[in-house]
TIMISE-827711 format. One line per field, with one value per residue (C-alpha): residue number from 1; residue in one letter; y, x, z. Coordinates in Angstrom, 2 decimals, always signed. Each point is the difference from the previous one (the first is absolute). Layout:
BEGIN
num = c(NUM_...)
residu = c(A_...)
py = c(Y_...)
px = c(X_...)
pz = c(Z_...)
//
This chain:
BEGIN
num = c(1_2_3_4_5_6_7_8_9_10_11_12_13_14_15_16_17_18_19_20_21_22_23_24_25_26_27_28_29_30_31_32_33_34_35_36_37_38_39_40_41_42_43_44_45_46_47_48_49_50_51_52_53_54_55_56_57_58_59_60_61_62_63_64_65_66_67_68_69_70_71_72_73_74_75_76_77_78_79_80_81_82_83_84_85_86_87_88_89_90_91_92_93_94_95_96_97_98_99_100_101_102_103_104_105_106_107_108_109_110_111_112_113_114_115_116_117_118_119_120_121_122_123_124_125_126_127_128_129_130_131_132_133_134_135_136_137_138_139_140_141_142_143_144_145_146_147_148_149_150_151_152_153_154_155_156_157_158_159_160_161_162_163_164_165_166_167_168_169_170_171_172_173_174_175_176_177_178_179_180_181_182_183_184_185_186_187_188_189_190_191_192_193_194_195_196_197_198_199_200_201_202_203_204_205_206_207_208_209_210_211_212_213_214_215_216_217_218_219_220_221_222_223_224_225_226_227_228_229_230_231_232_233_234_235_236_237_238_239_240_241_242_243_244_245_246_247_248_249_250_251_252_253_254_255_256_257_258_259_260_261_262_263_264_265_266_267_268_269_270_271_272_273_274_275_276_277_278_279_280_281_282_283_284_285_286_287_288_289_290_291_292_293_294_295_296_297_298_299_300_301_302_303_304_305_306_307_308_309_310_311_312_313_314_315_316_317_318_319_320_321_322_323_324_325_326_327_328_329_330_331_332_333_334_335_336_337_338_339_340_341_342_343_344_345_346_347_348_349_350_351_352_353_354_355_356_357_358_359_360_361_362_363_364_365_366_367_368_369_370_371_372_373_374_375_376_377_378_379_380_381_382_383_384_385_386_387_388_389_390_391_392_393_394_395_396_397_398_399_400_401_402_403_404_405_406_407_408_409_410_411_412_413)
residu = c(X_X_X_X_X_X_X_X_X_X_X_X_X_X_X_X_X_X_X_X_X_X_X_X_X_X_X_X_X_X_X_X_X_X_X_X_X_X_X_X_X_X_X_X_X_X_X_X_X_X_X_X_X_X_X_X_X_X_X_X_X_X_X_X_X_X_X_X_X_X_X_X_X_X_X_X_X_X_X_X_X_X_X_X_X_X_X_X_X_X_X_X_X_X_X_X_X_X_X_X_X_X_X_X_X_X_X_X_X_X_X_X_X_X_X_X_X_X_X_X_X_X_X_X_X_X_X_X_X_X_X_X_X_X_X_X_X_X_X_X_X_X_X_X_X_X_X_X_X_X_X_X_X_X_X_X_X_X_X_X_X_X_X_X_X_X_X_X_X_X_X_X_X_X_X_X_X_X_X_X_X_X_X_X_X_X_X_X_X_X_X_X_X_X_X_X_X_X_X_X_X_X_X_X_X_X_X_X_X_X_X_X_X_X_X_X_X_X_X_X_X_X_X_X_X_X_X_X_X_X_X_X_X_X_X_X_X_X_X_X_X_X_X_X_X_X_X_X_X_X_X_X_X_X_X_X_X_X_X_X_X_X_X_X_X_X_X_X_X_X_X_X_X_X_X_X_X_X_X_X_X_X_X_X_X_X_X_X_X_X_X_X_X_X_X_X_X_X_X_X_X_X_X_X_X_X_X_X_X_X_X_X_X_X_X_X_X_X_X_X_X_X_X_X_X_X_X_X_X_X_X_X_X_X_X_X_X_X_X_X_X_X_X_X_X_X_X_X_X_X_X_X_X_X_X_X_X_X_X_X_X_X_X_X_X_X_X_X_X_X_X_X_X_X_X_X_X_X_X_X_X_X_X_X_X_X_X_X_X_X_X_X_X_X_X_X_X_X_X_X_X_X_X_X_X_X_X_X_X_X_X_X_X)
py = c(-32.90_+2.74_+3.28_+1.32_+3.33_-0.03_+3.39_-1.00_-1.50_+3.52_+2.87_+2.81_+3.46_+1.63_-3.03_-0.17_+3.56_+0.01_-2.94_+1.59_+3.56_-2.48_-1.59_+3.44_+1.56_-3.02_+0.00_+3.94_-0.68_-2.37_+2.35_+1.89_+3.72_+1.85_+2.68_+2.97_-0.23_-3.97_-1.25_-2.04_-2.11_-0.23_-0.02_+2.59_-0.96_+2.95_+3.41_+3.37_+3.75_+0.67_-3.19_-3.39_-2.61_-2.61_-2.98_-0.87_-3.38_-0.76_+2.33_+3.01_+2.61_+2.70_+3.00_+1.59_+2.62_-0.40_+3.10_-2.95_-1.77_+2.63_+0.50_+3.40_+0.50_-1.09_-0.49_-3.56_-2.48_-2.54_-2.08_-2.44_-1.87_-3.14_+1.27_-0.88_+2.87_+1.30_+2.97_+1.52_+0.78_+3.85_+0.11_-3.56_+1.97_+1.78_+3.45_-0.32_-3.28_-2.09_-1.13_+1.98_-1.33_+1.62_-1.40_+2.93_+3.95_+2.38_-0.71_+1.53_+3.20_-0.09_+1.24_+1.06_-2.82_-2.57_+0.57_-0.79_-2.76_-1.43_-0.06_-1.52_-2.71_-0.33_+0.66_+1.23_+3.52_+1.33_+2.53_+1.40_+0.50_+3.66_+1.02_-1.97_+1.23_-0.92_-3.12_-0.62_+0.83_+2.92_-1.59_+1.75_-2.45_+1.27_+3.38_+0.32_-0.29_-2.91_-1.88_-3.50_-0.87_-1.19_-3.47_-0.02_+0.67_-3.17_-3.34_-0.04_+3.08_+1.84_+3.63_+2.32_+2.03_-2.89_+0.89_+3.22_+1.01_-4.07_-0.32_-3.08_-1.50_+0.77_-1.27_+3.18_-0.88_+3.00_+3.21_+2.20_+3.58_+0.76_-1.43_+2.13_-3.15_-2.81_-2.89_-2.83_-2.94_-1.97_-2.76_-1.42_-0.78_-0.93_-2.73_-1.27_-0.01_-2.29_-2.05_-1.22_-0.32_-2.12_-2.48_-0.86_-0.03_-2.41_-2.41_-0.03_-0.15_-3.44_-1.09_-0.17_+2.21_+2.74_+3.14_+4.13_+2.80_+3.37_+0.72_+2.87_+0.09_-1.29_-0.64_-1.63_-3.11_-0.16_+1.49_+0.17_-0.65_+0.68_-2.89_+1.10_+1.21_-2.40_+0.73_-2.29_+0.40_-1.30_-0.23_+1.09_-3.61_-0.67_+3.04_-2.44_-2.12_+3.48_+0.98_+3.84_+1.72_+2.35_-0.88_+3.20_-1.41_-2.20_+1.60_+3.38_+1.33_-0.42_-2.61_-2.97_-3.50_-3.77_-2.04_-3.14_-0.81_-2.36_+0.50_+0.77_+0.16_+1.64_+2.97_-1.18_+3.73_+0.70_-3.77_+1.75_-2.31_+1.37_-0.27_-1.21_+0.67_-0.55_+0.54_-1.65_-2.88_+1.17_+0.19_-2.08_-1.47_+0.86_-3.03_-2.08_+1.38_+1.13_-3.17_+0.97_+3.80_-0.72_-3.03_-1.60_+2.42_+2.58_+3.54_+2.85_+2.88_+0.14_+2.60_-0.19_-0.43_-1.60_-0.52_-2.83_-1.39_-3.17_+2.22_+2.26_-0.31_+0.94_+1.01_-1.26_+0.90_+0.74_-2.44_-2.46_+0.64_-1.73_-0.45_+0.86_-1.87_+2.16_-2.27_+0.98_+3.53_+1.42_-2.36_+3.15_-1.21_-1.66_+1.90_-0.72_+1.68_+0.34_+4.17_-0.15_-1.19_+2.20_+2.21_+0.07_+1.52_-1.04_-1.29_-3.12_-2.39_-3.47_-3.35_-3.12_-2.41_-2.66_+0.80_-2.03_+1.33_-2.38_+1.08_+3.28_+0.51_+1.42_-0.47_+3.29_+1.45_+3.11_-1.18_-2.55_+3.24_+1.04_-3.57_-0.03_+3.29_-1.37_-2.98_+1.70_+1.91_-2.56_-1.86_+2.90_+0.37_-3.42_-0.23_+3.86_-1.92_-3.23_+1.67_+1.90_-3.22_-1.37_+3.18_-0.10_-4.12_+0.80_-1.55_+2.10_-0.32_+0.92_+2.66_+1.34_-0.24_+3.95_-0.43_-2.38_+2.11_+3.34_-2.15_-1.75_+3.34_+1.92_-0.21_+0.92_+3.34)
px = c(-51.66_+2.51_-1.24_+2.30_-0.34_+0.97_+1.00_+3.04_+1.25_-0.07_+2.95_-0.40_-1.30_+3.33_+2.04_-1.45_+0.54_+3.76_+0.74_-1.23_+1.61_+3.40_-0.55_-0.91_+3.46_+2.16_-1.42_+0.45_+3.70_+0.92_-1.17_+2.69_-0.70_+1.78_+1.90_+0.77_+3.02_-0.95_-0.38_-3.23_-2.37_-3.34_-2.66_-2.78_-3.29_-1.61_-0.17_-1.26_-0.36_+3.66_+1.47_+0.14_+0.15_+2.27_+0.19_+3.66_-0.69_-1.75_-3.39_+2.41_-0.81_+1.92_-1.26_+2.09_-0.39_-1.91_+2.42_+2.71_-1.59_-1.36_+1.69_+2.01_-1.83_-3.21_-0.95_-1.18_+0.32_+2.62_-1.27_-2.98_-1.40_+1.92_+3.53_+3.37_+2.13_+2.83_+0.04_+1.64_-1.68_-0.18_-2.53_-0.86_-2.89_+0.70_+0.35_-3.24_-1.45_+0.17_+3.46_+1.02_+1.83_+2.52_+1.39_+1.28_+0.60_-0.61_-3.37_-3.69_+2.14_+2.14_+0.19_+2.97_+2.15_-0.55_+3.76_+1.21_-2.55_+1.12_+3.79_-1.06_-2.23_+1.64_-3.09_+0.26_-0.42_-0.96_+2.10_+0.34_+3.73_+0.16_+3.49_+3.74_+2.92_+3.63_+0.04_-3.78_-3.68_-2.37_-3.62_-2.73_-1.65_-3.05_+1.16_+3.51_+2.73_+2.59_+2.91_+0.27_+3.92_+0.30_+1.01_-3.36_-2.26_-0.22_+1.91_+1.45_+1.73_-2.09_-0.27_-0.41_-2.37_-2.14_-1.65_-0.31_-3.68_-1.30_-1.48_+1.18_-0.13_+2.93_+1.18_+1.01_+3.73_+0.52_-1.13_+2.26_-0.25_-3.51_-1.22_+2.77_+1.96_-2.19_+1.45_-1.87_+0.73_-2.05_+2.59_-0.92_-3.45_+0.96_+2.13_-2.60_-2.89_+2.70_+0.76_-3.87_+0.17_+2.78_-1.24_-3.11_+2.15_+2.40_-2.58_-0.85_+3.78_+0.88_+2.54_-2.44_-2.68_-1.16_-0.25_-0.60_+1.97_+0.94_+3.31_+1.89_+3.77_+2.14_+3.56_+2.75_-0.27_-3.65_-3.77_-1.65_-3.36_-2.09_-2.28_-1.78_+2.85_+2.08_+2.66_+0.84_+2.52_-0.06_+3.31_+0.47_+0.22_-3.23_-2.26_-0.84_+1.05_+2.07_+3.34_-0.36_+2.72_-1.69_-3.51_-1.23_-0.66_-2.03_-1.69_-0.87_+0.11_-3.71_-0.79_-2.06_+1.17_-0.88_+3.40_+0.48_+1.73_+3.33_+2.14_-0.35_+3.51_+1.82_+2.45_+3.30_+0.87_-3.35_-1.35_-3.75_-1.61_+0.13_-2.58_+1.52_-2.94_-0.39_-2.29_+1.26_-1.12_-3.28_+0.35_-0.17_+2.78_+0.96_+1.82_-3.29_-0.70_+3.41_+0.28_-3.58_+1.28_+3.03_+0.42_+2.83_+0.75_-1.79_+1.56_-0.80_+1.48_+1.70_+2.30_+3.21_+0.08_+3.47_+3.32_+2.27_+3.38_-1.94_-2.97_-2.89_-3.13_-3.57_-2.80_-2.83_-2.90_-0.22_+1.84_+1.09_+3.82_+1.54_+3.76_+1.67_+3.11_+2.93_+0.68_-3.64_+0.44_+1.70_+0.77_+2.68_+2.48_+0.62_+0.14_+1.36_-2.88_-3.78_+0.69_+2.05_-3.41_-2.55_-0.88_-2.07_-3.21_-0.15_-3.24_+1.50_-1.86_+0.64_-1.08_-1.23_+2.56_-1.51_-2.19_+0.42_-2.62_+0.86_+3.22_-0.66_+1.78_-0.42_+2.98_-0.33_+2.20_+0.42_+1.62_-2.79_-1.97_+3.45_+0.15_-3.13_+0.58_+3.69_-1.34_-2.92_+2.79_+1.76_-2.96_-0.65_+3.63_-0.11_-3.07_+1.35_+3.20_-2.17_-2.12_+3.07_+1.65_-2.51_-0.35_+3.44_-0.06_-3.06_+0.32_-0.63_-1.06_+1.78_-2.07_-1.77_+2.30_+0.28_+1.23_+2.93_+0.65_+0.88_+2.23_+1.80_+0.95_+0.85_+3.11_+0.68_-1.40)
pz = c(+59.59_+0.08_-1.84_-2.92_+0.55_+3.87_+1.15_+1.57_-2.98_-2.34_+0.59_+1.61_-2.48_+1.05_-0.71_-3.46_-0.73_+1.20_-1.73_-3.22_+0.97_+0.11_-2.78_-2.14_+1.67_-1.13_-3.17_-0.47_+1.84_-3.20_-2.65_-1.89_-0.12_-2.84_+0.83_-1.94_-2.55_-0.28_-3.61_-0.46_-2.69_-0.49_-2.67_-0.21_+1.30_-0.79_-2.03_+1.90_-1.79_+0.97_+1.26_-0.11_+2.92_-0.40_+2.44_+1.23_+2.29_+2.75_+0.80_-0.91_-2.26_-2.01_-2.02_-2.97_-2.24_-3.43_-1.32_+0.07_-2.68_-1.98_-3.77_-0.33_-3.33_-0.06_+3.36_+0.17_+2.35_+0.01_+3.00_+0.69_+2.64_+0.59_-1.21_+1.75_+1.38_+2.08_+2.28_+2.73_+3.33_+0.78_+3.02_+1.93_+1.07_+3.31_-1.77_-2.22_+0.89_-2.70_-1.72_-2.79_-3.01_-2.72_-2.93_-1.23_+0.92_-2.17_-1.10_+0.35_+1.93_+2.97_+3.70_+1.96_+0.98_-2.80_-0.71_+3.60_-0.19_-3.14_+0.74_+3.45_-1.09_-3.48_-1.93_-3.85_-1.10_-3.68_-0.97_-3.63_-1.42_-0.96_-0.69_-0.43_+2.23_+0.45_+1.79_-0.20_-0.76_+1.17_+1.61_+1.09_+2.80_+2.01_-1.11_+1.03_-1.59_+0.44_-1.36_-1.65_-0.96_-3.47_+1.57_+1.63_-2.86_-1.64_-0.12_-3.59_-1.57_-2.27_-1.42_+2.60_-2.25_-0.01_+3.95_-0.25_-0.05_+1.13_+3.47_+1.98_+3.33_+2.31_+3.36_+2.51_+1.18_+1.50_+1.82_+1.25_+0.92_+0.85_-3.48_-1.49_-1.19_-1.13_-1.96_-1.80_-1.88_-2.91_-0.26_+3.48_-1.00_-3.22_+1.49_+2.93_-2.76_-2.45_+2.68_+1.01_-4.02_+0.17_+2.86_-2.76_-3.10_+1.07_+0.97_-3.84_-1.55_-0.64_-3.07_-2.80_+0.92_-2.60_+1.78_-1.18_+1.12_-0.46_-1.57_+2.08_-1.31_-3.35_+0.41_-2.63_+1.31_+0.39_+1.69_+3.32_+0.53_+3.04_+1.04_+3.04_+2.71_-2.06_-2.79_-2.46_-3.12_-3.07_-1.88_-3.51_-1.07_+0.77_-1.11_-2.70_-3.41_-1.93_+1.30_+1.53_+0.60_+3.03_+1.92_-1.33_-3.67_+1.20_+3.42_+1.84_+3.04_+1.99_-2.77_+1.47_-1.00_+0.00_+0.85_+1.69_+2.98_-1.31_+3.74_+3.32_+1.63_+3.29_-0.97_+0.97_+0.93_+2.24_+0.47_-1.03_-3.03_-3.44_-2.34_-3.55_-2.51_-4.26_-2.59_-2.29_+1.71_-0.74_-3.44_-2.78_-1.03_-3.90_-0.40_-0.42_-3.22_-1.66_-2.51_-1.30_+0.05_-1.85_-1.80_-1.65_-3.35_+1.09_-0.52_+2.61_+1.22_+3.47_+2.54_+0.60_+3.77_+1.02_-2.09_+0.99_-1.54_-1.10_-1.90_+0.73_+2.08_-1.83_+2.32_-2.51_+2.69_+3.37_+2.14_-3.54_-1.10_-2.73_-1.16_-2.93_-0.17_-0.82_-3.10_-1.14_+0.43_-3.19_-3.60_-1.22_+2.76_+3.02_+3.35_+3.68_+1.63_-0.41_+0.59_-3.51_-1.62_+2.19_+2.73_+3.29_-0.92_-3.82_-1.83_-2.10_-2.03_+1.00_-0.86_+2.11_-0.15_+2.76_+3.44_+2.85_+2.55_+2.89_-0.06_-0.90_-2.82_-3.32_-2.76_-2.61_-3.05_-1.58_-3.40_-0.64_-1.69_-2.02_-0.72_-1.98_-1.85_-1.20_-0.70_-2.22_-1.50_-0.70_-1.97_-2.00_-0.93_-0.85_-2.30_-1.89_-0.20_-1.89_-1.99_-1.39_-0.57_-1.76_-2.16_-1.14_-0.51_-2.20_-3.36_-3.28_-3.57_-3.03_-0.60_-3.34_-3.46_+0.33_+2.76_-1.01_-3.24_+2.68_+2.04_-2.70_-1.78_+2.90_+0.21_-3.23_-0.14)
//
């Protein structure tokens, strides 16, 4: 019987501990080291007194500082075990041992070099906007003094006086002169952070959805709204049931709204998709309800809003307009054009002729009220004019003898 465990059947000690020693090296050999400059991800495993350790793949571990996500105001903490986050290597370890993270300069004090570091590795910087000067702003960032061009500050146009005094996260551009010349701009992180929005916003926009924005410009023809990295518009036709003349009777700027999504499209200048949106479509319609609002006979009062050859339009509510057919505009006359009988802008009294809410129209008049009031003239005339008729038609007595005797003699005396 042939023993298991025969000696010339096991490897050698050395040959076990250099196959394991090549195994260990070709395993370390495949592992990515980071290397300073390199962006990474990772989610914090753990919270120390004045860091936190954050895992970023592998058996590799980071360290960060807490002063990143401390409040400027109060203090607290903005970070907990098991949250996401983005940083950018600035030591893989083989000055201090351990690899070093920054998300942002600027914070929890500063050493010499952060600046170089920053424009090298293109981390952020806080810097605090203390002063406007031709061509750009003032910032103070990790205590000197350095340039942002007004194209750099933001992505929209807005009043410069509006930055002065905020603190904001920068990206250093440029260092020239021993630290002399240092230029930074706000716009290029505005438009890498909209852009990560973006990727996650579009995957929600679909024709129909009901989304919530911010709204960040009016125009004539229309507002933008800001989505999430993504701008939509919706035109002045569709900010909802009542005719506006601007955007701004009806929005603001920074004023959040509900709107659905009614068209997704390619710009035929640019080829990028534009984002058509309305809220009127979320609104009710006022059409449902306009025969029990105004019924047949009913009189109400109404705007002027439009004045045509063929008569004038009443706005009787929001979104419901009427029309007053030129012939039912004036009874005194007749008249070529509704602006002979009214103007834009005046409060008339109208009556409901017919409504016809699937085809959205309501028939009105203006005389139907004059009408009445001639025709109650009229009857009064005509029973003044009857009851003096029959006064007149009366028939009377003869009258006492005396009476007789005086009118026979009369005309004699």
């Amino acid at each position: 019987m042939t023993d298991p465990t025969n000696d010339d059947q096991k490897p050698a000690p050395e040959e076990d501990f250099a196959t394991l020693f090549a195994q260990s090296e070709a395993k370390t050999s495949t592992e990515r080291r980071v290397r300073s400059g390199e962006s990474v991800r990772g989610h914090v495993i753990a919270i120390g007194a004045e860091t936190a350790f954050v895992a970023i793949g592998g058996k590799s571990e980071a360290v960060i500082s807490l002063a990143e996500f401390r409040d400027p105001e109060t203090g607290a903490l903005t970070i907990a075990v098991g949250d996401k986050l983005e940083a950018t290597v600035t030591d893989d370890g083989s000055r201090t041992g351990s690899i070093v993270l920054k998300k942002t300069f600027g914070r929890g004090g500063h050493v010499p070099g952060e600046l170089e570091q920053a424009l090298a590795h293109g981390i952020a910087v806080e810097g605090t906007v203390t002063g406007q000067n031709k061509g750009g702003f003032d910032v103070q960032v990790l205590g000197q003094r350095a340039f942002c061009p007004a194209s750099q500050i933001d992505t929209r146009r807005r009043d410069p006086a509006e930055y002065v005094g905020q603190r904001f996260r920068f990206n250093v551009t440029k260092i020239e002169g021993h630290g002399r010349n240092i230029v930074v701009s706000r716009r290029q992180l505005l438009e890498a952070e909209g852009a990560v929005l973006a990727e996650s916003t579009w995957e929600r926009l679909q024709v129909g959805a009901t989304v919530q924005g911010t709204v960040t410009s009016l125009r004539d023809f229309g507002a933008f709204v800001d989505l999430g990295g993504v701008e939509g518009m919706i035109h002045v036709s569709e900010l909802g049931y009542s005719r506006s003349a601007h955007p701004s009777e009806v929005l603001a700027v920074g004023q959040t709204v509900e709107a659905q999504v009614v068209k997704i499209e390619p710009d035929p200048k640019t080829g990028q998709k534009r984002v058509g949106l309305s809220l009127r479509a979320l609104a009710t319609d006022p059409w449902t309800t306009v025969a029990e609002k105004f019924p047949t006979g009913a009189t109400v009062r109404g705007k002027v809003r439009k004045l045509e050859a063929f008569g004038a339009f009443v706005e009787l509510a929001p979104g419901i307009d009427g029309l007053v057919h030129v012939s039912r505009m004036v009874t005194d006359r007749r008249i070529s054009h509704a602006r002979q009988a009214a103007e834009v802008g005046d409060e008339v009294e109208v009556t409901v002729l017919s409504v016809e809410p699937e085809q959205r129209r309501i028939a009105l008049s203006m005389v139907e009220g004059a009408r009445r009031e001639q025709a109650a003239v009229e009857q009064g005339e005509r029973k003044e004019h009857s009851a003096a008729l029959a006064q007149v038609n009366e028939p009377r007595g003869l009258g006492t003898f005396g009476e007789l005797l005086r009118r026979s003699i009369k005309p004699n005396s």
